[in-house]
C-alpha positions in Angstrom: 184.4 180.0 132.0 183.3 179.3 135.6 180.4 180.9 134.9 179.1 179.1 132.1 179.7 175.8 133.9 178.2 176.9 136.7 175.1 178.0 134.5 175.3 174.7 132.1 175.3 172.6 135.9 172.1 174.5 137.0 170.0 173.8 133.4 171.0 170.4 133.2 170.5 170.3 137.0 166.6 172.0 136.4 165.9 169.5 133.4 166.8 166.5 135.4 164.8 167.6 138.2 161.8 168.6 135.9 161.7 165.6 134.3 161.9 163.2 137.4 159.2 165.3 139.1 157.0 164.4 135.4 158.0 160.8 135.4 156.8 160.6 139.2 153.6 162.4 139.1 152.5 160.3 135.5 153.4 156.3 137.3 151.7 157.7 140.5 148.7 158.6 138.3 148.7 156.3 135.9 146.8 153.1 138.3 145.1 155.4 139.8 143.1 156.9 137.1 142.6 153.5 135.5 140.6 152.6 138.3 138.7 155.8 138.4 138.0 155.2 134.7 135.9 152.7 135.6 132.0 152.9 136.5 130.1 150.3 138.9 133.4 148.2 138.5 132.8 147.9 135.0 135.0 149.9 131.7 132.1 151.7 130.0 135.1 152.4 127.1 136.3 150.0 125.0 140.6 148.8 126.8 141.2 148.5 122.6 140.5 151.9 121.4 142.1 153.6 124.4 145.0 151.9 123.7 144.8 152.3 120.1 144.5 156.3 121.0 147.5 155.9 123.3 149.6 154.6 120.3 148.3 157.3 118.1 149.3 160.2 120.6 152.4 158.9 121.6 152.9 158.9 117.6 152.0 162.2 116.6 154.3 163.3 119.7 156.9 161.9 117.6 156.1 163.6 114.6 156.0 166.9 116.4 159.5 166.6 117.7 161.0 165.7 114.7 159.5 168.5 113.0 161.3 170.9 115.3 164.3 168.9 114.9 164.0 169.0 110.8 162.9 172.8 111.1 166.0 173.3 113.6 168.7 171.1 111.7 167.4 169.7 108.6 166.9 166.7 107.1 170.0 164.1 107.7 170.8 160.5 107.2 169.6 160.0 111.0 166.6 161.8 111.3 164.9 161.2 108.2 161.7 159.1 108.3 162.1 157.3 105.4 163.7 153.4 106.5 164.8 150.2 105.0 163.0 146.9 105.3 165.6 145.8 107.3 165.2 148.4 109.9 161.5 148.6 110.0 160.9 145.1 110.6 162.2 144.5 113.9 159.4 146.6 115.2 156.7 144.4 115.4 157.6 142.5 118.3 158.0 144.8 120.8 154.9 145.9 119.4 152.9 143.1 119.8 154.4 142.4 123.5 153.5 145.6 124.8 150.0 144.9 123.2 149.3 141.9 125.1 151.1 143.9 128.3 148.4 146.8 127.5 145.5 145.0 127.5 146.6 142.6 130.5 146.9 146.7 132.8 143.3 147.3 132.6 142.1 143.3 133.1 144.4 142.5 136.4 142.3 145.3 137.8 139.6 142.8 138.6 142.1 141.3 141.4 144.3 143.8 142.7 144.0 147.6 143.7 145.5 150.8 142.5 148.3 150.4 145.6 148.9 146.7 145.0 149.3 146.7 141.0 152.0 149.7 141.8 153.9 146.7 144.4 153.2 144.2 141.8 154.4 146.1 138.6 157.9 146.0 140.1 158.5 142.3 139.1 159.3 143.4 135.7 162.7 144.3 137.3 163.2 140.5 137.8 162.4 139.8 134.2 164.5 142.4 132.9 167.6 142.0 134.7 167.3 137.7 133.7 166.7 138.6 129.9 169.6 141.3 130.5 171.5 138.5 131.4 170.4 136.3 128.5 169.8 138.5 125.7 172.3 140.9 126.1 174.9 139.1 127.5 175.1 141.6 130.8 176.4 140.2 133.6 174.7 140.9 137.1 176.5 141.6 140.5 175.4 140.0 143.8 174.2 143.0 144.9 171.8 142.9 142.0 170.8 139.5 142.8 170.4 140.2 146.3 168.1 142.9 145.4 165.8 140.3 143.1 165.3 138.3 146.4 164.5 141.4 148.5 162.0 142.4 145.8 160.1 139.1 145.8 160.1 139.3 149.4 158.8 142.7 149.7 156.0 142.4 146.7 154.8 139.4 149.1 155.1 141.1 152.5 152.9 144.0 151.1 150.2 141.5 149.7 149.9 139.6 153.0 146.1 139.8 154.1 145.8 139.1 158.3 141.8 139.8 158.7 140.8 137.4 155.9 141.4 133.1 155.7 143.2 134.4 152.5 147.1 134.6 153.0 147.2 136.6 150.1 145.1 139.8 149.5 145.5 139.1 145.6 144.4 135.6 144.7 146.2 133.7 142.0 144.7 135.0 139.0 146.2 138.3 139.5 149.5 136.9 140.7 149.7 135.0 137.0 148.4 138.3 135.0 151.1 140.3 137.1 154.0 137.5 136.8 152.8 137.7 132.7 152.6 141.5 132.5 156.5 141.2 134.0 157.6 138.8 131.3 156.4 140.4 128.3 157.7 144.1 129.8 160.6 142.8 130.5 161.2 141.3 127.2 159.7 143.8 125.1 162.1 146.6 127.5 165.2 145.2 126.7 164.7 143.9 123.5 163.3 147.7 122.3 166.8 148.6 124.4 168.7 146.2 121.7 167.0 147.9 118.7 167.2 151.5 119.9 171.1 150.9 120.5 172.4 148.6 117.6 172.5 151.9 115.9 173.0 154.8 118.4 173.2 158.0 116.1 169.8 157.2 115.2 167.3 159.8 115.7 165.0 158.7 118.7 161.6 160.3 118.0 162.0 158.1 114.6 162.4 154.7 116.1 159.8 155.6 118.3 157.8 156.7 115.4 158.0 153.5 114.1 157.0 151.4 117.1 154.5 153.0 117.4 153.1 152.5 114.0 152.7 149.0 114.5 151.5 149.7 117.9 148.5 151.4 116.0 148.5 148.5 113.4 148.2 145.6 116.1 145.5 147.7 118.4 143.8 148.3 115.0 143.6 144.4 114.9 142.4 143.9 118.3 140.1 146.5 118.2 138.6 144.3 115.2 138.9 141.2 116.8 137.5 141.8 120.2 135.3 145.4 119.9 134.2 145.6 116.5 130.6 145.5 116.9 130.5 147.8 120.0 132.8 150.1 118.1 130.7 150.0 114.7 127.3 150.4 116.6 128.3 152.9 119.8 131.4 154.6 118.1 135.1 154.8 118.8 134.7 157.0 121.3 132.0 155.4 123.5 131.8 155.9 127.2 134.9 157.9 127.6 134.7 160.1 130.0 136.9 163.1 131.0 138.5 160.8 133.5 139.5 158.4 130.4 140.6 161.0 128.6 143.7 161.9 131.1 144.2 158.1 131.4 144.9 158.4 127.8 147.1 161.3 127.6 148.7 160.3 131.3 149.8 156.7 129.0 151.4 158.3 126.2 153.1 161.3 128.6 154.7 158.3 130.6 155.9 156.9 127.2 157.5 160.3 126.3 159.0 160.7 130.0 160.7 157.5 129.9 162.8 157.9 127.1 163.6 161.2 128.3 164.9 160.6 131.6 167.2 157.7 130.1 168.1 160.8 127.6 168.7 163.6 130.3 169.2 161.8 133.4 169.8 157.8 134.4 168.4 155.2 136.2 169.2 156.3 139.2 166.6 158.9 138.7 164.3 156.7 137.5 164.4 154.1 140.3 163.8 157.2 143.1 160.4 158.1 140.8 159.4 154.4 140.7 159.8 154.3 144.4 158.2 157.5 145.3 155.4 156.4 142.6 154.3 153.5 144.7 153.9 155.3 148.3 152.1 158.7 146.3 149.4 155.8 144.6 149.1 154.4 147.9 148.6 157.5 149.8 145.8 158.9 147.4 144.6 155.6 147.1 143.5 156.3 150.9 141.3 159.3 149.8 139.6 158.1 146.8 139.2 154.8 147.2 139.1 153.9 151.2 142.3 152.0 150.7 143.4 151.1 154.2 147.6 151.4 154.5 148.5 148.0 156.5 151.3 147.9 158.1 152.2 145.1 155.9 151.9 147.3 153.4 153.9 150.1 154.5 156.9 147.6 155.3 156.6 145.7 152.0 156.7 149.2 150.0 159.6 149.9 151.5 161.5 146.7 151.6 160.6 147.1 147.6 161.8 150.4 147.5 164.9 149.6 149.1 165.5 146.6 146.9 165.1 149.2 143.6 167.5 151.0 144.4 170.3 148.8 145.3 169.5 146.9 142.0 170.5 150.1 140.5 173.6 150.9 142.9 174.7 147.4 142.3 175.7 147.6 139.0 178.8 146.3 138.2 181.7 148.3 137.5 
C-alpha cells in the first residue's frame, strides 16, 4: 500500500513539476516573442487575426480533449457540448474583456519593453484581489494587503529611469494601457472564476470551448472593423512570420497551462512561475534586445517577486 502511495506521490509530484516548468517557460516567452514579431518597430501581421487564430487554437485544443474524454468515458450530462441559453450566455463578457486586454498586449509595446511589460503585467494582482473582494465576497488578510502596497512599490522602483530628465522609463501612456490591461484581466479572471465554479462538475474543456467561441466571434468583429481591407486585399495570413507563428501557439499554450496548473497544482505554483517568468524575460531580454539590467531593476523585480508570493501565503485561513 506504501508502495502505491509512494508511486501516486512521485506522478502527481512529476505532473506538478512538468506543468510549472510549461507555465514558466510560455509567460517568459510570451513578451518576448511579441517583440521579436515585430519588424523596424512596426507589426507586419495584422494584432486581429493573430488573435483571432489564438482563439481558434486554444478552441480546437478543447475539442481535442474532450474527444479523448468522450472516447475514454462517454458522453455524460457534464461533458456533453450541447448547452442551454442560460449557460451559454454568460460567456460573452469575459470574452469581450479579454478582447480589449488582447489587443491593448501588442499596442502597450510602443512604451514599454519585453522586461518592463513582465513588471507591469503584475498589477492585475491588485485588480483581482479588489474585484475578489467585491464580486465574490472574499475577504483579504493584511498580509494580502500589505503585499498590494509592496507590489506598487516594486512595479515603480523597477521603472525608475536615473540617466534620463524622465523619472519614469515608461511614460504615461503605457502606465494607463498597463493600469487598463489590469482592470479588464482582473475582471474578466474572476468573473470567468464565478462561471467556471457556479457549477463545479462541469466538464472544463467545455466551458472553455465555449469562451472561446465567442472569443472567435468578437475577433471575427474586430478583424472586420479594424483590418478588413488589409485582410481582403493581403490575406489572413499576411506578414506572419515563423516568429509570429510561435507567438501564436506560445498564446494559446499559456491558456491551456493555466487552467492546468489551477487543476494539478495551486497558486502557490503559479506565483513561483510568475516570479521566475519576470527575471528569465529580463535576462534574455539582455541578449536579444540590449536590454541593460539596472539595478533599479533588479531590486524592483524582486521586491515584486517577493510581494507575489506573500499575496499568495497570506491567504486567510
Amino acid at each position: 500500500m506504501s508502495g502505491f502511495s509512494s508511486s501516486f506521490d512521485k506522478s502527481k509530484w512529476r505532473l506538478k513539476s512538468v506543468v510549472t516548468l510549461a507555465l514558466t517557460f510560455l509567460t517568459s516567452s510570451q513578451a518576448i516573442l511579441i517583440v521579436w514579431s515585430k519588424r523596424a518597430g512596426k507589426y507586419e501581421y495584422s494584432v486581429t487575426t493573430a488573435n483571432f487564430s489564438v482563439e481558434a487554437l486554444k478552441c480546437a485544443l478543447s475539442l481535442a480533449a474532450l474527444t479523448r474524454t468522450w472516447r475514454s468515458r462517454g458522453v455524460t450530462e457534464d461533458n456533453k457540448l450541447s448547452a442551454s441559453l442560460d449557460e451559454v450566455m454568460v460567456y460573452p463578457i469575459p470574452a469581450a474583456l479579454y478582447l480589449v486586454k488582447n489587443l491593448l498586449q501588442y499596442y502597450i509595446f510602443a512604451y514599454v519593453d519585453a522586461p518592463g511589460y513582465q513588471i507591469l503585467k503584475n498589477l492585475n494582482i491588485i485588480s483581482t484581489g479588489v474585484l475578489y473582494r467585491i464580486i465574490l465576497k472574499k475577504k483579504l488578510s493584511e498580509i494580502q494587503w500589505a503585499a498590494f502596497i509592496l507590489l506598487c512599490a516594486g512595479c515603480t522602483t523597477a521603472q525608475l529611469n536615473s540617466s534620463s530628465d524622465h523619472v519614469l522609463q515608461t511614460p504615461l501612456q503605457g502606465w494607463v494601457m498597463a493600469i487598463v490591461m489590469a482592470l479588464l484581466s482582473g475582471f474578466a479572471g474572476v468573473y470567468t472564476e464565478a462561471i467556471i465554479k457556479k457549477r463545479p462538475s462541469r466538464n472544463i474543456n467545455v466551458q472553455n470551448f465555449w469562451l472561446y467561441v465567442f472569443g472567435m466571434i468578437f475577433n471575427a468583429i474586430a478583424i472586420f472593423v479594424q483590418d478588413f481591407d488589409a485582410v481582403m486585399n493581403k490575406g489572413f495570413f499576411h506578414g506572419y512570420s515563423l516568429i509570429t507563428t510561435f507567438m501564436i501557439l506560445n498564446h494559446a499554450l499559456s491558456g491551456i497551462a493555466v487552467s492546468m496548473v489551477l487543476k494539478y497544482a495551486d497558486n502557490i505554483v503559479k506565483v513561483y512561475s510568475t516570479s521566475v517568468a519576470m527575471l528569465l524575460t529580463a535576462v534574455v531580454s539582455m541578449f536579444l534586445f540590449n536590454f541593460h539590467l539596472s539595478l533599479a531593476f533588479f531590486l524592483g523585480a524582486t521586491v515584486v517577486s517577493v510581494s507575489v508570493y506573500l499575496h499568495s501565503i497570506g491567504k486567510p485561513q
